[in-house]
C-alpha positions in Angstrom: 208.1 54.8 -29.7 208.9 55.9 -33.2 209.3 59.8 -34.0 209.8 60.6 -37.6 209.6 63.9 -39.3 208.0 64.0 -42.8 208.3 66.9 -45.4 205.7 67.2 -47.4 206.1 69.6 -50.7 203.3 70.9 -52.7 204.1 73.5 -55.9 201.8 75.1 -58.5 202.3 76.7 -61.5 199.7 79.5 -62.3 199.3 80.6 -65.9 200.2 84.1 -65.1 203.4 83.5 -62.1 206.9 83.8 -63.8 208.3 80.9 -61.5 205.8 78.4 -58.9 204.4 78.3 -55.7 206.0 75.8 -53.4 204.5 75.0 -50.1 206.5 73.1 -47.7 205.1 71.7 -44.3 206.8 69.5 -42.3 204.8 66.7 -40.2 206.0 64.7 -37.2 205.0 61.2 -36.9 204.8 59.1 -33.4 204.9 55.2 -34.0 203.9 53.0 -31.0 203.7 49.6 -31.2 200.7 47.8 -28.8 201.4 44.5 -27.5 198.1 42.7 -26.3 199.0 40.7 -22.8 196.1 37.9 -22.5 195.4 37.9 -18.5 195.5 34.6 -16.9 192.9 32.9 -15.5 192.6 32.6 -11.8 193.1 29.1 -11.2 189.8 28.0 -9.5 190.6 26.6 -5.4 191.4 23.2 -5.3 188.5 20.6 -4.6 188.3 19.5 -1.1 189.0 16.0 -0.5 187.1 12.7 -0.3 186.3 14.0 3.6 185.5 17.3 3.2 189.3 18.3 4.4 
């Protein structure tokens, strides 16, 4: 698994504000990678023999 932490950063600027708005939120990620595992197939029981053995 893959943990990574993301800032994310948002300002605004208002007509009337002397300097902006920031907005900072900070975001963890989790990566997991899914391997797909085909199942075997049950092998089928061998045939019986010319004699029924």
């Amino acid at each position: 698994m893959r943990l990574d932490l993301v800032e994310l950063t948002e300002s605004s600027w208002s007509e009337g504000d002397k300097s902006p708005t920031t907005y900072t939120e900070h975001v963890n990620i989790r990566v997991v990678e899914l391997v797909h595992v085909q199942e075997l197939v049950p092998a089928e029981p061998s045939k019986k023999g010319r004699f029924g053995r």
